[in-house]
VOBA-1610 file (N, C-alpha, C; in pm, whole numbers, padded with zeros to 5 digits, always signed):
BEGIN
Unk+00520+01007-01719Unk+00587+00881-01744Unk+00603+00802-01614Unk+00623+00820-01506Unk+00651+00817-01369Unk+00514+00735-01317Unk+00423+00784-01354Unk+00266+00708-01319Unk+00279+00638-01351Unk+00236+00631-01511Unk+00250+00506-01624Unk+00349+00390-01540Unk+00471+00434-01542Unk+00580+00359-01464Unk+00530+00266-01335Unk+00489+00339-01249Unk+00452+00316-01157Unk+00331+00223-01131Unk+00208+00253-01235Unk+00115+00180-01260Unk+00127+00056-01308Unk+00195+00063-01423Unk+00258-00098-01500Unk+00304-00203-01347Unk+00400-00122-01282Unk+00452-00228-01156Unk+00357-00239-01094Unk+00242-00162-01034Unk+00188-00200-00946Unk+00035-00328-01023Unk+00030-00317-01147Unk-00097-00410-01218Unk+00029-00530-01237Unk+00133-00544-01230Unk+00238-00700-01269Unk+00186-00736-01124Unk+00229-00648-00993Unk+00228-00719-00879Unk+00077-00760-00842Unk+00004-00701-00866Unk-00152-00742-00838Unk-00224-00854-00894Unk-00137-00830-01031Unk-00184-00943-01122Unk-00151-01111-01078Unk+00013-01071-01050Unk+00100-01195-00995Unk+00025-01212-00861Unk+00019-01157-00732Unk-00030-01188-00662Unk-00179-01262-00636Unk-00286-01170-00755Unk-00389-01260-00741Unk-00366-01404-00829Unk-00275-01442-00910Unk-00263-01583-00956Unk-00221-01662-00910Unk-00113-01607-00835Unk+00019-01714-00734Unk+00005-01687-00616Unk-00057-01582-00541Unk-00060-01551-00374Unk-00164-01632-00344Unk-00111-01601-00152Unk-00249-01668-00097Unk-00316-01575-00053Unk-00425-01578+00023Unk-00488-01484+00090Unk-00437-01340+00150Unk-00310-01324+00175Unk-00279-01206+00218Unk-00258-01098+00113Unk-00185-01216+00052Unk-00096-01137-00110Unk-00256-01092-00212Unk-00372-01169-00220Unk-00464-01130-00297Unk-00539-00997-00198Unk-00562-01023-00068Unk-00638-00910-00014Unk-00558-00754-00038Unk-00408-00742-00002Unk-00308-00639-00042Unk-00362-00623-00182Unk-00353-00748-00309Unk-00362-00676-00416Unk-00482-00588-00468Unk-00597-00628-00334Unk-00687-00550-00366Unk-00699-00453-00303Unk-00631-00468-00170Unk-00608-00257-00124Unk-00561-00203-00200Unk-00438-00222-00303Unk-00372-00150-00315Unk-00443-00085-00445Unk-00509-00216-00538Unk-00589-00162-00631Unk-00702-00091-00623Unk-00792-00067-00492Unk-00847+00004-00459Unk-00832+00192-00399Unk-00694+00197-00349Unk-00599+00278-00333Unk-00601+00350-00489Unk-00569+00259-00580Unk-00552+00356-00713Unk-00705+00373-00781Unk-00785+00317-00735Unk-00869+00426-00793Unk-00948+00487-00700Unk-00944+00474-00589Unk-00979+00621-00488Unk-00878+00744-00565Unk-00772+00711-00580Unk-00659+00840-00587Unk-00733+00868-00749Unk-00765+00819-00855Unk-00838+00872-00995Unk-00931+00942-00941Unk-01012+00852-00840Unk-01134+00926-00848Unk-01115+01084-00731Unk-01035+01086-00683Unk-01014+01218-00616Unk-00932+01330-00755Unk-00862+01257-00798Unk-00767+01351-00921Unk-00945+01410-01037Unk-01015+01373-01018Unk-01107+01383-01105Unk-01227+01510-01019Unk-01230+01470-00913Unk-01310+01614-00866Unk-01201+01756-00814Unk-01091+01720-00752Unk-00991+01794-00683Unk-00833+01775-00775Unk-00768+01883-00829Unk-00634+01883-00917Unk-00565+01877-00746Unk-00476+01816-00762Unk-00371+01793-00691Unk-00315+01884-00641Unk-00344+01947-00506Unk-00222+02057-00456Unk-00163+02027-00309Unk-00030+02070-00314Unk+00062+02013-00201Unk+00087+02140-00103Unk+00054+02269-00170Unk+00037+02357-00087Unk-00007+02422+00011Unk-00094+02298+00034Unk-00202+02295+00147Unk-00244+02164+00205Unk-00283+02103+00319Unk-00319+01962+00360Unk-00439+01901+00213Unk-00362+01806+00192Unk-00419+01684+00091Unk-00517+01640+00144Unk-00654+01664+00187Unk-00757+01607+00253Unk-00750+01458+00156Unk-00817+01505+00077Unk-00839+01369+00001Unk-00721+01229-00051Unk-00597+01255-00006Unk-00515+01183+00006Unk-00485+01128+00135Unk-00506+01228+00226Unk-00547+01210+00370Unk-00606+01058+00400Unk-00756+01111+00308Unk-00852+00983+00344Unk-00796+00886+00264Unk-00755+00858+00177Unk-00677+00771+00101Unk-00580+00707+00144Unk-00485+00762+00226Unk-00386+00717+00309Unk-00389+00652+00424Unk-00556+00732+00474Unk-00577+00686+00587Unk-00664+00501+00570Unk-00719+00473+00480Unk-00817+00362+00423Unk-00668+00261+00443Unk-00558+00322+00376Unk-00449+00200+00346Unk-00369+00185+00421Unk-00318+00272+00564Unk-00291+00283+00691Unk-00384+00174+00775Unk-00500+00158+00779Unk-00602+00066+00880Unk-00592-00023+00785Unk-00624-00046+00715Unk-00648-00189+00605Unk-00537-00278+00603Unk-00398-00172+00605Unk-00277-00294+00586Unk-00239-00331+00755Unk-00293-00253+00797Unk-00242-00305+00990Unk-00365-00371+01043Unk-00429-00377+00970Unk-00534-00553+00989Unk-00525-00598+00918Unk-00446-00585+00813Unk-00372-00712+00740Unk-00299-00809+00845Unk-00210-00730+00881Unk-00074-00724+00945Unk-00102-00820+01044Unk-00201-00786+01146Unk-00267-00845+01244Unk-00317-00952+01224Unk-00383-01008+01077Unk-00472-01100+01114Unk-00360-01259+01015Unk-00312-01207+00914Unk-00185-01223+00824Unk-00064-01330+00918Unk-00086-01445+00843Unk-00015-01518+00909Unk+00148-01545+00792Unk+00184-01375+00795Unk+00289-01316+00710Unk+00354-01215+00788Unk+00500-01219+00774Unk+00570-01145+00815Unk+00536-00957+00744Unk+00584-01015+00611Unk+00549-00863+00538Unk+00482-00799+00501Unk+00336-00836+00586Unk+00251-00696+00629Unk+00273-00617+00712Unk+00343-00652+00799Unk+00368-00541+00897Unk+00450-00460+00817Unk+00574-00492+00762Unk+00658-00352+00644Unk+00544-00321+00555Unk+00452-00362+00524Unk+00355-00333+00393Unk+00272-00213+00487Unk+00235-00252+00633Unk+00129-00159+00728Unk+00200+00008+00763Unk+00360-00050+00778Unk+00477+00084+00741Unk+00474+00177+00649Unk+00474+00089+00518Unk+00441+00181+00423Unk+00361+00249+00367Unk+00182+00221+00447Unk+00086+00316+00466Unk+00098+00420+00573Unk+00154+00377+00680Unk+00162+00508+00817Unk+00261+00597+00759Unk+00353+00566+00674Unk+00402+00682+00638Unk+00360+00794+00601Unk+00315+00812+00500Unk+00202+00900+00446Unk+00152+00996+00569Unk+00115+00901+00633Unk+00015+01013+00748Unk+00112+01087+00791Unk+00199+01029+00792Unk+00353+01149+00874Unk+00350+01273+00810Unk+00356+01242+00681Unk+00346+01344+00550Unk+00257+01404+00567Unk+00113+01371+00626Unk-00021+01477+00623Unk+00015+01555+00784Unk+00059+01481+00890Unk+00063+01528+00990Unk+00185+01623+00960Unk+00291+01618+00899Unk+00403+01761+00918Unk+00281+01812+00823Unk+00268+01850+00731Unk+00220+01916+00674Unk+00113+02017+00752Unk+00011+01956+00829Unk-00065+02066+00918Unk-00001+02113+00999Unk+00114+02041+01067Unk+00187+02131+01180Unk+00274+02278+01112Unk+00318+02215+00950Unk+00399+02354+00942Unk+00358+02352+00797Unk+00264+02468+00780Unk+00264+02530+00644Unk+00314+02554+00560Unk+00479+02615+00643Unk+00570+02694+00560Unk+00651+02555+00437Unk+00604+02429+00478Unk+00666+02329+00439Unk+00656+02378+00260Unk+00769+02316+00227Unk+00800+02319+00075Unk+00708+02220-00001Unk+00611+02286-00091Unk+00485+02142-00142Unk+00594+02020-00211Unk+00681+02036-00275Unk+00773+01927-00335Unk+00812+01840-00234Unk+00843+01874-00091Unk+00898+01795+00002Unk+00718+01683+00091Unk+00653+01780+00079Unk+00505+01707+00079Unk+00490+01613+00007Unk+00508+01624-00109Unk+00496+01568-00237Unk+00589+01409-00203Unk+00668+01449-00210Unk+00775+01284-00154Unk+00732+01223-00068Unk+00710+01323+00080Unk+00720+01231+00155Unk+00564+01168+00140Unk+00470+01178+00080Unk+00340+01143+00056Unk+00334+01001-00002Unk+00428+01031-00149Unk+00446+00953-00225Unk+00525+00837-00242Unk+00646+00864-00204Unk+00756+00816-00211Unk+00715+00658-00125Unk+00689+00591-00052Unk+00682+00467+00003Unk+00586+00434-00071Unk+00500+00423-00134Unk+00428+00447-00227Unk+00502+00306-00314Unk+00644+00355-00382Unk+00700+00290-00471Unk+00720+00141-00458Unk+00767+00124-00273Unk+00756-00005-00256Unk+00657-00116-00244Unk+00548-00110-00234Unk+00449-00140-00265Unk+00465-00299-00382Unk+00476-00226-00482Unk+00468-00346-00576Unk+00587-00444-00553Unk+00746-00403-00510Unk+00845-00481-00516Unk+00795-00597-00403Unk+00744-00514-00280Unk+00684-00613-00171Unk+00635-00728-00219Unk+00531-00686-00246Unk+00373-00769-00305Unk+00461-00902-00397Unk+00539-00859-00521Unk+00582-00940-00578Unk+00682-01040-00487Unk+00759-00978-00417Unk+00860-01105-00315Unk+00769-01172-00224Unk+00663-01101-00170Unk+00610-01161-00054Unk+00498-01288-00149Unk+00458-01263-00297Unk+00375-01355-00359Unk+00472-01462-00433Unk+00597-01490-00447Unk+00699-01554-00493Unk+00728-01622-00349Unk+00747-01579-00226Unk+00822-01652-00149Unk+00680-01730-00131Unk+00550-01649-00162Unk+00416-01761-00060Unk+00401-01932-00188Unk+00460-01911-00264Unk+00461-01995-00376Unk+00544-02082-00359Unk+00668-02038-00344Unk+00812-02122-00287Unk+00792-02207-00216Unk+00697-02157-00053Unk+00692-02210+00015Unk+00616-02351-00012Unk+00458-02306-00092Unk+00397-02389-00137Unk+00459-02516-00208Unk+00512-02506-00312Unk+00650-02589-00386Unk+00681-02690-00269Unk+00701-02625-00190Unk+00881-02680-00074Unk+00777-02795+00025Unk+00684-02739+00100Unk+00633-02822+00176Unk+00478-02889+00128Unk+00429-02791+00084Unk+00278-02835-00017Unk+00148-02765+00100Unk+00230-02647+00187Unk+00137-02526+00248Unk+00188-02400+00296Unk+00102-02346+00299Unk+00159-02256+00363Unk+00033-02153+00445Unk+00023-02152+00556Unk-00145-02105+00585Unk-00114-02014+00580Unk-00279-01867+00568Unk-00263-01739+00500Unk-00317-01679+00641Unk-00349-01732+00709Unk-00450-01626+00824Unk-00406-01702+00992Unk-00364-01623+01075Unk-00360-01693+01208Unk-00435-01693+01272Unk-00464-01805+01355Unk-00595-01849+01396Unk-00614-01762+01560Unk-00748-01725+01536Unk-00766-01640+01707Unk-00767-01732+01824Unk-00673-01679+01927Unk-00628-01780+02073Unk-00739-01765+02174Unk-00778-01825+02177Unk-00909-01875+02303Unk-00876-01847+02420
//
């Protein structure tokens, strides 16, 4: 139920973002939708175990770790950089995990997942305020320009 859950929010925010965002909010909605089906298509060769380093969430984590911190970078938006946060987390999660085995897979399991959740609440405020803005002044640019 928790997926399902989870999935529904994250296809409203993707959806909303690619109709009402600008460029940042549509490129996120497509990491993130790309993110979910790397993670199918790993659930489909490899069952899920926390008992051991998540390679394949690894690389999954790692795609949405670089992707959202050149968001972040190029994003003429504040909340990619919290959006680029909430991919490095994860790696924290893969990095305790190789340092200590003895780790409890449930506590893997969270800290893997768990930032995870914010994701869609982001996407949706950060694609509402890029709209607002639009409304208020009649722009709002999506990309900052490289300094010479």
């Amino acid at each position: 139920m928790r997926i399902a859950v989870f999935l529904a929010l994250l296809l409203i925010a993707a959806g909303y973002a690619v109709w009402r965002g600008g460029g940042p909010e549509r490129v996120m909605a497509v990491i993130a939708s790309l993110m979910v089906m790397m993670d199918v298509a790993v659930h489909h060769v490899v069952p899920p175990a926390y008992a051991s380093l998540d390679t394949g969430h690894l690389i999954i984590d790692l795609f949405g770790a670089v992707t959202t911190t050149a968001l972040a970078l190029k994003a003429h938006r504040f909340w990619p950089m919290g959006m680029a946060v909430l991919h490095i987390l994860p790696l924290l999660a893969h990095s305790s995990r190789a340092l200590d085995l003895a780790m409890h897979p449930a506590a893997y399991l969270v800290m893997q997942v768990a930032p995870s959740w914010l994701v869609a609440p982001v996407l949706i405020g950060a694609t509402w305020h890029h709209h607002r803005r639009l409304e208020e002044s009649g722009s709002d640019p999506s990309w900052s320009r490289a300094r010479a």
